[in-house]
N, CA, C and O of each residue as an XYZ file, in Angstrom:
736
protein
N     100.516    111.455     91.917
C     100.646    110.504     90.829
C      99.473    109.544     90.914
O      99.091    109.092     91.993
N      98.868    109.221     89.660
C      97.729    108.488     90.170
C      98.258    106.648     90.217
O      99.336    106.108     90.463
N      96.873    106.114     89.842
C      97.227    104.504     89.820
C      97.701    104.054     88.432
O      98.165    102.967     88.086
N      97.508    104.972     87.851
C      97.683    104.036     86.242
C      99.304    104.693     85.590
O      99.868    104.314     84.564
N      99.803    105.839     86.629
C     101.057    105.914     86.378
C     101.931    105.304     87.241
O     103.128    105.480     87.017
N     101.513    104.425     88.458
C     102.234    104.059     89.030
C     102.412    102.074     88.739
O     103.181    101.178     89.086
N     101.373    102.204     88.042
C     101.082    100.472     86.958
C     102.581    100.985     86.014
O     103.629    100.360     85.856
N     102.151    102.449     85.463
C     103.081    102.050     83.805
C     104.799    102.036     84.270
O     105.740    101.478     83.705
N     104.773    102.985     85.677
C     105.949    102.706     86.422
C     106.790    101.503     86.584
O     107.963    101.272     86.290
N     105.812    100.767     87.162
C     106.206     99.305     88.039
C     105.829     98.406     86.482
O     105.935     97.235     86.846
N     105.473     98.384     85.059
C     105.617     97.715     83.931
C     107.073     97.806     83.335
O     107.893     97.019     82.860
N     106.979     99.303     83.625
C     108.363    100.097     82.641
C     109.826     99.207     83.732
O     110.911     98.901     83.237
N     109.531     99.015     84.879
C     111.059     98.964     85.758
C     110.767     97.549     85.786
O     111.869     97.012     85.902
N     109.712     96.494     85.735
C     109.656     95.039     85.499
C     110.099     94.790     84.413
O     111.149     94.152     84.488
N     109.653     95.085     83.050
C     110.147     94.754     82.089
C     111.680     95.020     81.577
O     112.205     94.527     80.579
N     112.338     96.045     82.639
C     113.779     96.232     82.297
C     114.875     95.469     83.049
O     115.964     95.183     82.551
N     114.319     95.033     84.833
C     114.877     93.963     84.970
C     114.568     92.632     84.532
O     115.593     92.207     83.999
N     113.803     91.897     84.498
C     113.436     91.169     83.668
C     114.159     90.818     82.357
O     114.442     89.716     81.885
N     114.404     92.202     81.850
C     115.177     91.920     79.941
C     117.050     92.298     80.261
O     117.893     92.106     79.385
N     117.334     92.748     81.414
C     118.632     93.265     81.672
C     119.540     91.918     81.750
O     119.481     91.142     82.703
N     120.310     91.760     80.725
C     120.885     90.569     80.555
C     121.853     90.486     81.861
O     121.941     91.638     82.287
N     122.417     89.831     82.461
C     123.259     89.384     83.165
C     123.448     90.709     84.368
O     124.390     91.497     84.460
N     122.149     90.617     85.250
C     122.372     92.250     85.825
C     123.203     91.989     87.025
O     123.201     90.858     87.511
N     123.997     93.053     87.604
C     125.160     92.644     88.865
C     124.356     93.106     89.980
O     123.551     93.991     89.691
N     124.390     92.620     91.485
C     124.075     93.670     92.018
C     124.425     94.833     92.441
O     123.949     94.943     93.571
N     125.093     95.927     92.112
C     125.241     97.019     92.023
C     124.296     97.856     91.019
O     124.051     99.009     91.373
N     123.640     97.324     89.590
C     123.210     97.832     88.563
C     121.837     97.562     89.144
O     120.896     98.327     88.938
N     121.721     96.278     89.994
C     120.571     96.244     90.073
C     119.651     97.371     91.433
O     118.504     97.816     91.480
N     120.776     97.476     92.314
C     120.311     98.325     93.647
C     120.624     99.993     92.654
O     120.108    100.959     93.216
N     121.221    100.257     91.602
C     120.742    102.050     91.292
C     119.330    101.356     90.589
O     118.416    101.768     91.302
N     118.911    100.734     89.815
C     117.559    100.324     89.481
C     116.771    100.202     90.287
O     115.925    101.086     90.149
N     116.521     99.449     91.248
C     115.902     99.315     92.631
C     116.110    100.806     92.901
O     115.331    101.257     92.061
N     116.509    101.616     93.362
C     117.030    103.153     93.734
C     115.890    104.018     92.922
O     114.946    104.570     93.489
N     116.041    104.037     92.024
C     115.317    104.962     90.840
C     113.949    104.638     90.562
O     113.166    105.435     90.044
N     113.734    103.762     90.821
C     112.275    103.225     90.972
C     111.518    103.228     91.943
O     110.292    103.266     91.834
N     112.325    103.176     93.344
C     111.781    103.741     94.203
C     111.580    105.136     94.805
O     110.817    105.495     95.702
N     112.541    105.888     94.014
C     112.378    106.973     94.209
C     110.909    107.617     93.627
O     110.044    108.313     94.159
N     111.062    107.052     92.313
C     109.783    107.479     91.717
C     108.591    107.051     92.082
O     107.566    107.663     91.783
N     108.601    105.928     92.782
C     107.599    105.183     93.577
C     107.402    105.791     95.130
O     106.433    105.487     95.826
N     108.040    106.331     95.388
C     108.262    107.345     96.471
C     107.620    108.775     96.005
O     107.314    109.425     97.004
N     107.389    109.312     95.044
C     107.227    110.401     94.725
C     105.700    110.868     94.255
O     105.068    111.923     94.305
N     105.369    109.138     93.635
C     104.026    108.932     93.630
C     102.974    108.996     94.845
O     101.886    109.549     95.007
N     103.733    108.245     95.553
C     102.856    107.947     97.091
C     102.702    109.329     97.645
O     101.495    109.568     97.630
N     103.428    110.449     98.173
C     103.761    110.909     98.680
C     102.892    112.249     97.775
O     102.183    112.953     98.495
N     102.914    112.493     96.749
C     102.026    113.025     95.756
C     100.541    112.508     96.347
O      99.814    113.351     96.872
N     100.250    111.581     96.285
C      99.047    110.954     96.256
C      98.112    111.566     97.867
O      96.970    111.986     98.054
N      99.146    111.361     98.648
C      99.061    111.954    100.156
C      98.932    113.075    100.114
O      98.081    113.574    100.850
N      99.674    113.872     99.291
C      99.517    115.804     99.619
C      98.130    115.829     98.887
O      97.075    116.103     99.459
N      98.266    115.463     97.357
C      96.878    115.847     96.672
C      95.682    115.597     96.931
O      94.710    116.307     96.675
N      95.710    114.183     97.652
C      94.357    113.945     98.016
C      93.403    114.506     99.615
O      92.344    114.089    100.084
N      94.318    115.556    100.074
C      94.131    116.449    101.605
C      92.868    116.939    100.887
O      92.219    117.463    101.792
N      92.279    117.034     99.928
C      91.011    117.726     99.866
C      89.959    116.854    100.299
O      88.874    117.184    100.778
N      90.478    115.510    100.039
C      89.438    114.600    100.483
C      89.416    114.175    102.029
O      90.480    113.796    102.518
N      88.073    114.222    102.959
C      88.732    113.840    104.148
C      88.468    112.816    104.413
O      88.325    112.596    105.616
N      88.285    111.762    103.516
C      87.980    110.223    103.836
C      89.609    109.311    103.515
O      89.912    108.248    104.057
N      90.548    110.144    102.416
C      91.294    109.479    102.456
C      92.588    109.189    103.526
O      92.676    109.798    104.592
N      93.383    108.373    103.172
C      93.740    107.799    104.125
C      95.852    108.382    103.950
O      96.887    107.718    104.008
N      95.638    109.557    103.780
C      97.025    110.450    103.888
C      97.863    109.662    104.304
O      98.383    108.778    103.624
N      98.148    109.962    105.800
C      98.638    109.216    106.421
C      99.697    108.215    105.865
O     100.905    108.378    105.697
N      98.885    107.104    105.621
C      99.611    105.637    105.086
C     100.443    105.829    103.582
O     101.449    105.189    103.276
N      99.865    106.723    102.846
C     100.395    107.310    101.661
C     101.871    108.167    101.471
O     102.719    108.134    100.579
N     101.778    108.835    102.555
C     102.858    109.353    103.125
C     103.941    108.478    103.665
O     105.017    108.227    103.123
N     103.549    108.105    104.674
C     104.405    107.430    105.359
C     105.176    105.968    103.948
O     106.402    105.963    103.837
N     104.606    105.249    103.336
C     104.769    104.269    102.412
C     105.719    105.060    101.383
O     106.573    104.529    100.672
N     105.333    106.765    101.452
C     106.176    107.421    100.268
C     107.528    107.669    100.924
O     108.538    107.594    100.224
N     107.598    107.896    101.945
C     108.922    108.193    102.494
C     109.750    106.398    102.850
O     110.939    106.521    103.145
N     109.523    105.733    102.845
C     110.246    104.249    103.223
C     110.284    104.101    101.748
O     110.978    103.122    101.474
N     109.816    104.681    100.692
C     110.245    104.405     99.533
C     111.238    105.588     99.314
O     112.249    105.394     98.639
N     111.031    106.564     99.754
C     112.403    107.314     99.339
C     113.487    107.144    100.225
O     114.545    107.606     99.798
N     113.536    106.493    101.593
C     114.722    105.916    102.065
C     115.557    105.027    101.318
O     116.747    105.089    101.007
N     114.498    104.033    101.062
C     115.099    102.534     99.814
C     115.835    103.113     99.281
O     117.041    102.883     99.365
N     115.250    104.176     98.467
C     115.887    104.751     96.926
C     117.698    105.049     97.512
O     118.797    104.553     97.264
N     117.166    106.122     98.375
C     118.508    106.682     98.456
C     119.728    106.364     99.220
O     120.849    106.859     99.341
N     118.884    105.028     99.836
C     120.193    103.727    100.924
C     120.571    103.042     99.326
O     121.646    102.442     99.325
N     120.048    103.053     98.383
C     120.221    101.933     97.215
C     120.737    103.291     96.637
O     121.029    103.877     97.679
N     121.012    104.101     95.675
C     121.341    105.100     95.247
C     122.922    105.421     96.079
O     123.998    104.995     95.661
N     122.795    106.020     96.967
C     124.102    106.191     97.623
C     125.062    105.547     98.235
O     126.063    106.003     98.788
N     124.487    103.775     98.031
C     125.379    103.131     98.708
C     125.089    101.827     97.632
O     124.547    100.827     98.103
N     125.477    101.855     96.108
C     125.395    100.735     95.043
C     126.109     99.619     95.252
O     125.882     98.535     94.715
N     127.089     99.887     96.129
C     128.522     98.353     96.437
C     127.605     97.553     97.473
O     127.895     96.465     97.969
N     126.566     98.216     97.682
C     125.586     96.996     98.478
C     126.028     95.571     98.218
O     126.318     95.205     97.079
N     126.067     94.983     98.983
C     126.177     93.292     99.130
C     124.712     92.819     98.521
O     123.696     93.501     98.389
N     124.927     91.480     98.207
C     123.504     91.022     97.497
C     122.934     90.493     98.500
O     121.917     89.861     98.213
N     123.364     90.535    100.117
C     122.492     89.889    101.247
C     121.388     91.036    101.461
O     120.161     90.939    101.480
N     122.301     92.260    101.631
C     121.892     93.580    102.540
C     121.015     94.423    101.558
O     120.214     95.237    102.018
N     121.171     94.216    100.050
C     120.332     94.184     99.109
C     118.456     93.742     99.064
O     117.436     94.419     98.936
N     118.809     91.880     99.290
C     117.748     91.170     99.899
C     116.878     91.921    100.922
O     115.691     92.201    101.093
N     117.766     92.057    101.365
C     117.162     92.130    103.087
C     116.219     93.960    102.885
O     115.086     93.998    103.365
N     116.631     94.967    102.370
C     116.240     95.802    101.973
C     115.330     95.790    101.396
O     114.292     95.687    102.049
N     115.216     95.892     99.781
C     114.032     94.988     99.055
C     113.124     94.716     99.747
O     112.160     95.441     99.993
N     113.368     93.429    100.218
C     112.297     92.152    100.686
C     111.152     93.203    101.910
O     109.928     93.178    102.042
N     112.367     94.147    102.724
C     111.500     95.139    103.911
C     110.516     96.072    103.016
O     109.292     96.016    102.894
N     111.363     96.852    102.496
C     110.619     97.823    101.945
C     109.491     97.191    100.995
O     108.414     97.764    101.163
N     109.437     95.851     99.750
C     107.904     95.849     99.434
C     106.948     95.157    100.595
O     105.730     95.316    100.665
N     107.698     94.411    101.428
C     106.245     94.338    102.706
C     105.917     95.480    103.072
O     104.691     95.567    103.005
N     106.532     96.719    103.547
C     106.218     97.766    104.018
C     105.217     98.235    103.126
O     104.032     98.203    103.461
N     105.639     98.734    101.853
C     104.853     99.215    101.169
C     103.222     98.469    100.972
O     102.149     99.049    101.133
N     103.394     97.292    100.652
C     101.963     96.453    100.824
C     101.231     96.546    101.944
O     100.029     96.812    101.911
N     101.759     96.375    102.810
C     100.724     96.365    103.845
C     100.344     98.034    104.534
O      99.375     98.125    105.287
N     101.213     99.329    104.191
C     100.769    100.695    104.322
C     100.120    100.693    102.930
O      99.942    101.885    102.683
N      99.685     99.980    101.918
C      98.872     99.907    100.835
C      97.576     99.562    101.560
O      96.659    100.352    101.786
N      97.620     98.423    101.855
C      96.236     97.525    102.664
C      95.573     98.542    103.645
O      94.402     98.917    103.708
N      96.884     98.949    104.540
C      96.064    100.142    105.568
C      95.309    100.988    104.463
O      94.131    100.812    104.150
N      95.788    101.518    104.159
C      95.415    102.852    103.101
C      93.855    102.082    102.675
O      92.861    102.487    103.278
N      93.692    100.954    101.608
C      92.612    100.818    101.546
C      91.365    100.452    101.951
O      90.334    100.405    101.281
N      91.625    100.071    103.663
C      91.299     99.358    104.478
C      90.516    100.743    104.901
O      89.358    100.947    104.537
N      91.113    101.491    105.547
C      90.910    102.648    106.113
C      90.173    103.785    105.242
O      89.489    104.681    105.737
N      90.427    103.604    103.826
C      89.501    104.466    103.060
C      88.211    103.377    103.116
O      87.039    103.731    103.242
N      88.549    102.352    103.028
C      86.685    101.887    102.845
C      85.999    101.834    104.585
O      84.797    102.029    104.765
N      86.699    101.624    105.438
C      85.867    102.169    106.918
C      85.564    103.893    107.091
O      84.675    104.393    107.781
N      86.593    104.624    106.242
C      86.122    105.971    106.132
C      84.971    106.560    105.265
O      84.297    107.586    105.355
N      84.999    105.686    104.532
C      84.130    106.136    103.090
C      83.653    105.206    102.320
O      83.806    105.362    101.108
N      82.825    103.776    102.902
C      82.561    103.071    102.111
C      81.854    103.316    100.660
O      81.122    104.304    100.621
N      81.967    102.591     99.526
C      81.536    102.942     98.187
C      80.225    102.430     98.753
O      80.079    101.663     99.704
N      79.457    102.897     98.124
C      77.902    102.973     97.560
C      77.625    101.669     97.131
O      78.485    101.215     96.376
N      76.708    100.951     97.379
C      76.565    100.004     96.914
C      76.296     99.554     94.802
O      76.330     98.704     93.912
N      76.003    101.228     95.261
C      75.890    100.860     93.605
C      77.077    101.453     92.925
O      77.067    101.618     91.705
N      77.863    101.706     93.495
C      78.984    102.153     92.895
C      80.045    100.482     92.827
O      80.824    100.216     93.743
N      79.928     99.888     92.051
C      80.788     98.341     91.822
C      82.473     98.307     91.546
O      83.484     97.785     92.016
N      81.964     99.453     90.190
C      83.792     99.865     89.962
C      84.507    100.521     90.506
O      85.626    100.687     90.021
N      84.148    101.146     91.718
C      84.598    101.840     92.621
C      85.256    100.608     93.637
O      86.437    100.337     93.851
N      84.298    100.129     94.044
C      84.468     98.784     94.880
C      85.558     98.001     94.177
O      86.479     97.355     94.677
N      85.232     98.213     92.841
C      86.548     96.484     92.474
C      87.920     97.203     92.140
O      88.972     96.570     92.048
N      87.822     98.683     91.954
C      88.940     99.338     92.055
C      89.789     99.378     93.354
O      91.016     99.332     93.439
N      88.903     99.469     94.311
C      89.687     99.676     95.728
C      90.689     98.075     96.092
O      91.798     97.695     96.469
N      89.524     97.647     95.710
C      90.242     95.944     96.156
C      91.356     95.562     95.495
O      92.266     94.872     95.956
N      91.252     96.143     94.116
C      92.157     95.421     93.272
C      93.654     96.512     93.820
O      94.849     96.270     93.990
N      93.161     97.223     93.897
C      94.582     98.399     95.448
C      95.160     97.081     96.452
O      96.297     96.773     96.809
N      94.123     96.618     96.655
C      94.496     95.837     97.535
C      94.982     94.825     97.559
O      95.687     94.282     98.410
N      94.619     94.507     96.596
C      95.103     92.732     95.815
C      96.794     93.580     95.221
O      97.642     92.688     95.202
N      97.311     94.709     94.856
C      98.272     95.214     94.579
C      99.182     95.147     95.918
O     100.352     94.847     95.680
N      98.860     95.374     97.313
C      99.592     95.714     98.779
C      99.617     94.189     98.740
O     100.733     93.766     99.042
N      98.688     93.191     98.447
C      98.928     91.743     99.240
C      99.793     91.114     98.369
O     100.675     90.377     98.810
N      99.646     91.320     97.121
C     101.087     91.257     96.086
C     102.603     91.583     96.521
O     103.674     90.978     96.464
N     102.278     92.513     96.864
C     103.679     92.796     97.463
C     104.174     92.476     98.755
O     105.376     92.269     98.926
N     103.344     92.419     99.680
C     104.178     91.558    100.662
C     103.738     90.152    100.253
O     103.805     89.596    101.349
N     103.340     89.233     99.411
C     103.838     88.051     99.007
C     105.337     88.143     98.625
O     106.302     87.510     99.052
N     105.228     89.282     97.540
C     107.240     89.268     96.879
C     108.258     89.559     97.565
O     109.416     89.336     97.211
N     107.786     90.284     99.005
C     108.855     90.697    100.056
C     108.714     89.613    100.404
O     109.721     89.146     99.873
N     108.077     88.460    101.085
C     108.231     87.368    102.075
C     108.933     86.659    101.143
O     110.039     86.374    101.602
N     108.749     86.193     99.880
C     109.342     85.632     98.694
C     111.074     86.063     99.058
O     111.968     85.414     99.601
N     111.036     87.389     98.507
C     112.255     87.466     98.818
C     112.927     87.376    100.063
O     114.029     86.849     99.912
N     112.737     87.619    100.964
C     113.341     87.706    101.936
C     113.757     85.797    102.117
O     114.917     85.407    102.256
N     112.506     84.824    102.071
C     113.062     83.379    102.024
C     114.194     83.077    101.513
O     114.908     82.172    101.944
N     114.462     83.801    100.555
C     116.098     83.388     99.885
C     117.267     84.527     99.790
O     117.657     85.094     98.769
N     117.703     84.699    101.083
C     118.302     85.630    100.824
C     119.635     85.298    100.963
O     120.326     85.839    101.826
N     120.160     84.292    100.048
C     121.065     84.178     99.079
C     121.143     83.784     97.839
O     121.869     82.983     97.249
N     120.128     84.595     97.480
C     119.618     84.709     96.269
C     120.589     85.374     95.091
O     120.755     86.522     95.503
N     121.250     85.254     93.950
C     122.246     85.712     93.676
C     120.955     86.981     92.575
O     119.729     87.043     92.482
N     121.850     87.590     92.096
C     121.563     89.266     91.527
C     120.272     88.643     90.283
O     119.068     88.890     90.210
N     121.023     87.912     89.571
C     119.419     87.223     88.112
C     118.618     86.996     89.200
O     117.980     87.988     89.553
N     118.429     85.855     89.933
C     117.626     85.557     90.804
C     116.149     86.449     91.083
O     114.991     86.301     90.695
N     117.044     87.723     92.211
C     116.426     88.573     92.852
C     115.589     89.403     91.688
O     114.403     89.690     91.847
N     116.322     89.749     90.527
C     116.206     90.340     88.951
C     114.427     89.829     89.063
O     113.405     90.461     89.332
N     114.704     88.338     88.699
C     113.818     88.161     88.356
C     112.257     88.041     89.237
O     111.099     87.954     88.827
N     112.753     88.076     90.387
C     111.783     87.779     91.616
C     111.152     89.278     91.381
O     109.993     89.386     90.978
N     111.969     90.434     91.651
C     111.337     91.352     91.248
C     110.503     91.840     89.952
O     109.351     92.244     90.114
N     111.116     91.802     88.601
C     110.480     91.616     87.605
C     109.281     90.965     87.455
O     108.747     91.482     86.473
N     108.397     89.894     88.013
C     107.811     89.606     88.076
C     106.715     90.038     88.788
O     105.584     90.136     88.311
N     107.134     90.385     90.300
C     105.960     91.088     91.428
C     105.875     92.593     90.303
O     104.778     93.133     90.162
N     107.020     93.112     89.626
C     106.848     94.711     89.134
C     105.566     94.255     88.178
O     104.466     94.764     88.391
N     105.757     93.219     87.051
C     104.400     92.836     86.174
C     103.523     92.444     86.297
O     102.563     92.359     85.531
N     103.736     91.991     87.708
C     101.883     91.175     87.996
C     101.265     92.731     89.091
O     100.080     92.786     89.420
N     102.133     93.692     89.456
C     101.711     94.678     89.970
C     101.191     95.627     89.106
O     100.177     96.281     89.353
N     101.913     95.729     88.016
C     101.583     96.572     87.327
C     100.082     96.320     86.419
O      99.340     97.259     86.132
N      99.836     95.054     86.084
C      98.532     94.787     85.573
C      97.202     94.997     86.828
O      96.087     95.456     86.584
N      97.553     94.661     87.779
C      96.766     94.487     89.193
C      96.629     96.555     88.987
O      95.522     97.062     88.808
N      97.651     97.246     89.046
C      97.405     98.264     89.381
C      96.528     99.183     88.031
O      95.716    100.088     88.223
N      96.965     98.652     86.707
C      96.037     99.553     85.517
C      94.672     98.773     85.342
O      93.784     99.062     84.540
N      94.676     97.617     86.345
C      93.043     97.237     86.141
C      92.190     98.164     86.849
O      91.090     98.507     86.416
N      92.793     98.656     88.166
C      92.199     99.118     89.360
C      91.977    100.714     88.669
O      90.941    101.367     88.794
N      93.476    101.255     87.755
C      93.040    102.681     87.420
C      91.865    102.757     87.003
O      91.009    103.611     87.231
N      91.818    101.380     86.067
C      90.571    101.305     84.964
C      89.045    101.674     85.670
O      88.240    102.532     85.309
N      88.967    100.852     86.634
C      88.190    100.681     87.476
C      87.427    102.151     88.209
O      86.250    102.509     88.198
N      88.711    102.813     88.848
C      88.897    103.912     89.180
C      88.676    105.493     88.703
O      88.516    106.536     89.336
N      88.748    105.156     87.214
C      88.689    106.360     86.541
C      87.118    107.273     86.730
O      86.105    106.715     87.152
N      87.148    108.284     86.457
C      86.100    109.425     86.452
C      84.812    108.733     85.126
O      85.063    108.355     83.982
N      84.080    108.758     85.517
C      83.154    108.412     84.382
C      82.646    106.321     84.610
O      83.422    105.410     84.898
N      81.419    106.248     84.388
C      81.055    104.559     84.379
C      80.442    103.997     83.637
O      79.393    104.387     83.124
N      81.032    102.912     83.443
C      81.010    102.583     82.078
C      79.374    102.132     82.560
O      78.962    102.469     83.670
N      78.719    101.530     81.830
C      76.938    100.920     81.786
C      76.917    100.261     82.607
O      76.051    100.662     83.385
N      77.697     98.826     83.197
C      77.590     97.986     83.747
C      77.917     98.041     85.537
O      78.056     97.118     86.339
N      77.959     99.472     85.714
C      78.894     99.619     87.093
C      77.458     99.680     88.099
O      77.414     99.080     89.173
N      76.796    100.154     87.793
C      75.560     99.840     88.894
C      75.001     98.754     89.334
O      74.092     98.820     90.162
């Protein structure tokens, strides 16, 4: 899955908690569930497909895809979740994910630094990165209040999902095949 489906991902599941009027937590952990699954499916995609390359950074892709498909399916198979054990979930899994983000881009640019004249390459990677430090801001966020009632958390998430999701279709932008005039 690339970056700009995993932006329209994390837009599509921000903007639904966010607009989900009065969400419980039960509605909100199969949401949390399903989003990570698919956010799990991306990563983990991203890790198998990119084995052709040997600069990237598998590994962290993998591993970030599977703690997202745990989330999913501790949130999926067990919805009567409490809104503590909820928190506390959440709040782990997007630090996890951010900072096996950071590795990931950390480790592709000591493996394979961009070219100096390659810029949008460069502001693509970072802005990856500015996406992992996003998210463990919203895990530490959350985790500070974890008696946080279900709108609350709603919205704590909704928010890291939209400021991720712009962070992440700038970086596709960035990222894509082809440069625009100004990238040298």
């Amino acid at each position: 899955m690339t970056v700009a489906a995993r932006g329209v991902l994390a837009l599509l599941f921000g903007l639904s908690v966010l607009l989900w009027p009065e969400v419980s937590v039960p509605g909100l952990a199969v949401a949390v569930a399903f989003y990570a699954v698919l956010v799990a499916a991306g990563l983990v995609g991203t890790g198998v497909t990119d084995a052709r390359d040997p600069h990237q950074p598998r590994g962290a892709y993998l591993v970030a895809g599977l703690c997202s498909a745990l989330v999913g399916l501790m949130s999926l198979l067990w919805p009567q979740i409490t809104g503590l054990a909820l928190v506390v979930l959440v709040g782990a899994w997007v630090i996890s994910i951010g900072l096996l983000e950071l590795t990931a881009v950390l480790a592709h640019l000591l493996g394979d630094p961009a070219p100096l004249g390659q810029r949008r390459v460069r502001l693509g990677r970072g802005l990856i990165a500015l996406a992992g430090s996003v998210s463990v801001i919203a895990g530490i966020v959350v985790l500070l209040r974890p008696d946080a009632e279900a709108d609350a958390l709603a919205t704590v998430l909704g928010v890291y999902a939209l400021v991720s999701a712009a962070v992440l279709l700038a970086a596709a932008w960035f990222l894509r095949p082809g440069s625009p005039p100004w990238s040298s």
